[in-house]
N, C-alpha and C positions, 0 to 999 in steps of 0.2 A: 903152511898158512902164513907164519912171520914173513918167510921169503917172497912171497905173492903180495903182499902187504906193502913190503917194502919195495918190491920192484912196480910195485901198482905207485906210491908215492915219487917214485923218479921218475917215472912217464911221465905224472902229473904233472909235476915240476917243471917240466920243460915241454910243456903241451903239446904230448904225443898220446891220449888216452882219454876217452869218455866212458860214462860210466851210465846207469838208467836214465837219468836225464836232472834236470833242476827242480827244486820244492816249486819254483814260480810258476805256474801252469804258460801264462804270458809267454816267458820268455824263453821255455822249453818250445812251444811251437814258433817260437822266431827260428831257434837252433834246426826246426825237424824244416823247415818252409827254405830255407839259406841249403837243406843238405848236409850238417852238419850230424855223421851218423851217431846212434847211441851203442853204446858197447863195440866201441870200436879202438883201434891203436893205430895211430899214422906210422909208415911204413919210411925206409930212407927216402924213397921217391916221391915223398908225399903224398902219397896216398892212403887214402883211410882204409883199414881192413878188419872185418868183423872177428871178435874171438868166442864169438857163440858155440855152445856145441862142446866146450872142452872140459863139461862137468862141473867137479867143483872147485878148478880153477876158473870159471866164467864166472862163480858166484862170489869168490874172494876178489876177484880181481876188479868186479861188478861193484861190489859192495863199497870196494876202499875208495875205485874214481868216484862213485856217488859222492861219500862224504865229503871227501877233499873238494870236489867241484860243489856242493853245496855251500861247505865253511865259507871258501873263498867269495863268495859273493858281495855286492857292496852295500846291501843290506844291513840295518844294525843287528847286532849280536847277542840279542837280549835272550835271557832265557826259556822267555815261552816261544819264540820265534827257530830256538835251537832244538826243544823239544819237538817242534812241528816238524822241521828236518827231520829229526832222527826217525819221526813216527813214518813219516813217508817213507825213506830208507829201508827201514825196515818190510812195512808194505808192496813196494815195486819186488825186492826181492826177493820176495814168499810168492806173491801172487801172479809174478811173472813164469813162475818154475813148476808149477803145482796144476791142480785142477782148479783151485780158486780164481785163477782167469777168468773161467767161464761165469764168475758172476757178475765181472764187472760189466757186459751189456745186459744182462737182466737188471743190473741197475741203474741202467743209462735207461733200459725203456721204462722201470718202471716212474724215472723222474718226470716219462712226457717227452721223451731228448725224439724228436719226430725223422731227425738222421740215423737213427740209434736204430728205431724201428724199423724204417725202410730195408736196412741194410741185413737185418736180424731176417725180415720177410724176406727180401729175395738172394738170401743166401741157402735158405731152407726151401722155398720152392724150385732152386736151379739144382739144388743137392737131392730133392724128393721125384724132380720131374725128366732129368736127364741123366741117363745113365754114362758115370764115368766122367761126372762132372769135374769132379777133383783132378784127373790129367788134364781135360780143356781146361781147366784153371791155369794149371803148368804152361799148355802150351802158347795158353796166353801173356803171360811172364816172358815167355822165350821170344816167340815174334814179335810181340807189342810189351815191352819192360815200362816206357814211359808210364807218366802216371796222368791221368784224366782229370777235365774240370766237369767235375759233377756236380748237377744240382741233388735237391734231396727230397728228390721226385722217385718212387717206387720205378715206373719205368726205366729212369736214368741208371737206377743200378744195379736191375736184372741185365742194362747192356754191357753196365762194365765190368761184368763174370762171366760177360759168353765171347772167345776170343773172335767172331764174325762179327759181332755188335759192337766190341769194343774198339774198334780203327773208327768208327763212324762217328764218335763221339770225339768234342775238341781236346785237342790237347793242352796238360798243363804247362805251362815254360818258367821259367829262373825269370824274375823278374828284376835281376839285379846284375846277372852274366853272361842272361842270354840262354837260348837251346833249351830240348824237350828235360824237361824234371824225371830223373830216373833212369835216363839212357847212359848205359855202359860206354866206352869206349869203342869195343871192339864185339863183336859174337860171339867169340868165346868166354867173355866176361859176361855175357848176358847167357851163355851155357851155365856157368862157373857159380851166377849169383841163383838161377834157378834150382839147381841141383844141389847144390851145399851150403850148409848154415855158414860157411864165413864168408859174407859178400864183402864185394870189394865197392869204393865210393872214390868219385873223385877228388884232385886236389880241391881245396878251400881259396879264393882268392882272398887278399889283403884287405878288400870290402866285406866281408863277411866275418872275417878274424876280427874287423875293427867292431862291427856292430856286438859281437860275441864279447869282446874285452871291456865294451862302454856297458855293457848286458841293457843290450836295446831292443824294447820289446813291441814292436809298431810291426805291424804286417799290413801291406795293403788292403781296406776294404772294399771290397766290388761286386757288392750285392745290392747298391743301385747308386745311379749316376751323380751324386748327392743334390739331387732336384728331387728325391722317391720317389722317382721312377726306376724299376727295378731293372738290372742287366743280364743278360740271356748267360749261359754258360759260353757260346759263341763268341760274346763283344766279350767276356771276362779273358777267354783265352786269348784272344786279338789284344786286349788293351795289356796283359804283362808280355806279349810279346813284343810288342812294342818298346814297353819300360827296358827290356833287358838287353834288346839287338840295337836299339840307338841307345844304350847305357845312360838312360834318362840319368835315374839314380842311384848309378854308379859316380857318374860325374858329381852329382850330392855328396855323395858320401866321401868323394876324395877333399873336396872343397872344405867339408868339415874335421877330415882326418889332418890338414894343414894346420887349419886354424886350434883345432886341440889334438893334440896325440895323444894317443890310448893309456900312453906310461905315465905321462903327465897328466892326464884326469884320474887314474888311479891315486897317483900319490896325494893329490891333492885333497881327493876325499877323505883316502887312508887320514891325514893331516888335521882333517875337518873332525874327523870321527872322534880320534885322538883327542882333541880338544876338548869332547863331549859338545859338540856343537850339534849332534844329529840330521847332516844334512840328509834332503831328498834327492836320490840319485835320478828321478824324473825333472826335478828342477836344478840340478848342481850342474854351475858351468854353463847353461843354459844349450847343454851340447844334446839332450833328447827331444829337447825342444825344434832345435836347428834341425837335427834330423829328419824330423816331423814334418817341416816346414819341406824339406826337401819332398818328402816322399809324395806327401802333397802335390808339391808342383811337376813334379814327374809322373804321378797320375794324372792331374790334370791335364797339360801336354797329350800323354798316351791317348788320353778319351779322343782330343781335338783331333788325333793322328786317325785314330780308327777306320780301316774303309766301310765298315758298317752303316756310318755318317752320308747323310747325303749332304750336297754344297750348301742348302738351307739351314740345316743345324749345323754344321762346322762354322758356318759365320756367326751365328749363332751364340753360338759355343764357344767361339773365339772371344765375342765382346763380351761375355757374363764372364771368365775368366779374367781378360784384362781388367774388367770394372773390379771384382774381388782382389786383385793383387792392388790396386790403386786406394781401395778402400781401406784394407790393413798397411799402408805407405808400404808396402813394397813396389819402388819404381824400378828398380833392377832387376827385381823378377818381371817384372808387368813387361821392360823391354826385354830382356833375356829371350822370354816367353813369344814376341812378336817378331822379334825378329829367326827365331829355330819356326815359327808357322812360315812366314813369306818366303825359306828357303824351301818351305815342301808343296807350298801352293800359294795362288796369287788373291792378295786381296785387296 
C-alpha cells in the first residue's frame, strides 16, 4: 500500500495520473467534455491509459490521485471545504467498486433527473425486449465507439443502445480539437478499449492542459440559440463541429494562454491565498472571465457558420451578433467577428 501510495504521488507530481475525478462537479465534467480520462496514467507517448481492473491496486492508486488532485485545487482550504473532499473520496471509492452503484440512478430518478429516467427506461426495455442485448451493446462500442448528441427524449436513447440506430443519430465532436469524441486512433484500439478494462485515450493538447491548470469550468451551452429558441441535437452537433475543425476556440484559448500563463496564474493565486486575501478563482486575474468571453464568441461564430441556417437568418444572425459585441464595446471582436463571416460568405 505505502509503495502504491508513493508511486501514486510521483505520478501526480509530474502529471501523469488521475484519480475518480474533482469534489467540483463543474469542473469535473470540463475534465470528462476536453477527454481528459479518470483513473487513468499517461504513458511515455503521451497517451492516457486506464489502470482499471488491477484490484486493489486500482483502489490505492485511485484513492491517492483523488486526494492529491483534490488538495491541489485553487479553491480555499478551509476545513469544512476539506472535509467535503474527504467525504467524497471516500464515497467515489466505495460506491464505484461495490453494488452501491446501483443506487445512484435510483437516485437520480427519484430527484425527477428526467435524463436519469429516460435512460433507466430504455435500458431495461432494450435488455427485457432483445435477446443478447448486452453483445449488440458491445458491438456497438466496436463499429460505432464515438459518442452521440443526444437529446433526452426516450426515443433518443433506445437509439443509442441499438448499434443499427445508433450511426443515425448526430455525432458528438471536440469542440475545442476537432473530430468525433471517443474515436480511438486505430481498430484495434477500438478492439482493445471494448474488450478490456484498461482503455486507451488520446494525447491531451496544450488547450485542454491550460483549461485543466486555470481549472476552468465553462462548457458550451447549446440547448438553445440564446434567443430560447431551442436547438435540435442536429444544429448542437454542426455547431461544436464547427467550434473545433476552424479552432474557433482554440484560437481563444491560446490568445489567453499569452496573455496569462498557467504557472503564472497559479502563483499568483498561490500568493494571494497566502496573504489571506481569499481570492475568487472565477474572478482572479480576470482570466475565467476572458475565457468566457472567448467561448462565447466562438459559439457565436459556430451558430452564424451553421449550414442548418438559411441566408435569411445568417444575415440575421450576423447583425444581432455584431450589434452585441458593439454593445458590451467589444470592437475587436465585433471586427474579428465580421471579417472570419465575409471570408465564408458574402455580405
Amino acid at each position: 500500500g505505502n509503495i502504491a501510495v508513493t508511486g501514486a504521488v510521483g505520478l501526480f507530481m509530474s502529471d501523469r495520473i488521475t484519480g475518480y475525478g474533482l469534489y467540483n462537479r463543474q469542473k469535473q465534467k470540463l475534465r470528462d467534455k476536453t477527454q481528459l480520462p479518470r483513473m487513468s496514467i499517461k504513458g511515455l507517448d503521451d497517451k492516457w491509459y486506464s489502470y482499471e481492473g488491477l484490484g486493489p491496486l486500482t483502489n490505492w492508486l485511485g484513492l491517492t490521485a483523488t486526494v492529491m488532485e483534490n488538495f491541489d485545487t485553487l479553491s480555499a482550504h478551509e476545513q469544512g471545504s476539506t472535509l467535503k473532499k474527504m467525504a467524497f473520496v471516500l464515497a467515489s471509492s466505495v460506491t464505484d467498486k461495490t453494488m452501491l452503484a446501483g443506487i445512484q440512478p435510483l437516485l437520480d430518478i427519484a430527484r425527477g433527473d428526467v435524463g436519469a429516467i429516460n435512460r433507466w427506461s430504455s435500458s431495461f426495455l432494450t435488455a427485457a425486449t432483445i435477446r443478447g442485448s448486452s453483445q449488440f451493446a458491445e458491438l456497438g462500442r466496436l463499429m460505432d465507439p464515438g459518442r452521440k448528441q443526444v437529446e433526452n427524449e426516450f426515443t433518443a436513447m433506445i437509439q443509442n443502445r441499438l448499434p443499427v440506430m445508433k450511426s443515425a443519430l448526430p455525432s458528438e465532436y471536440d469542440w475545442i480539437d476537432g473530430g468525433e469524441v471517443g474515436v480511438p486512433d486505430n481498430f484495434m484500439a477500438r478492439v482493445w478499449n471494448t474488450y478490456t478494462p484498461w482503455k486507451i485515450n488520446g494525447k491531451i493538447s496544450p488547450e485542454k492542459e491550460y483549461l485543466h491548470e486555470v481549472e476552468f469550468d465553462a462548457t458550451p451551452s447549446l440547448r438553445t440559440d440564446g434567443e430560447g429558441n431551442p436547438l435540435t441535437a442536429t444544429m448542437q452537433s454542426e455547431i461544436t463541429n464547427i467550434m473545433g475543425d476552424e479552432g474557433l476556440f482554440k484560437k481563444g484559448i491560446q490568445r489567453v494562454m499569452k496573455r496569462y500563463p498557467a504557472e503564472k496564474f497559479r502563483e499568483m493565486y498561490r500568493k494571494s491565498e497566502a496573504l489571506g486575501q481569499k481570492p475568487d478563482e472565477g474572478e482572479f486575474a480576470s482570466v475565467h472571465r476572458e475565457l468566457k468571453k472567448e467561448l462565447n464568441r466562438a459559439k457565436k461564430t459556430a451558430m452564424s457558420l451553421s449550414p442548418s441556417l438559411t441566408e435569411m437568418q445568417r444575415k440575421s444572425r450576423v447583425q444581432e451578433t455584431v450589434g452585441n459585441f458593439l454593445k458590451s464595446g467589444d470592437v475587436d471582436g465585433a471586427t474579428e467577428y465580421m471579417e472570419y463571416m465575409e471570408q465564408n460568405f458574402s455580405f
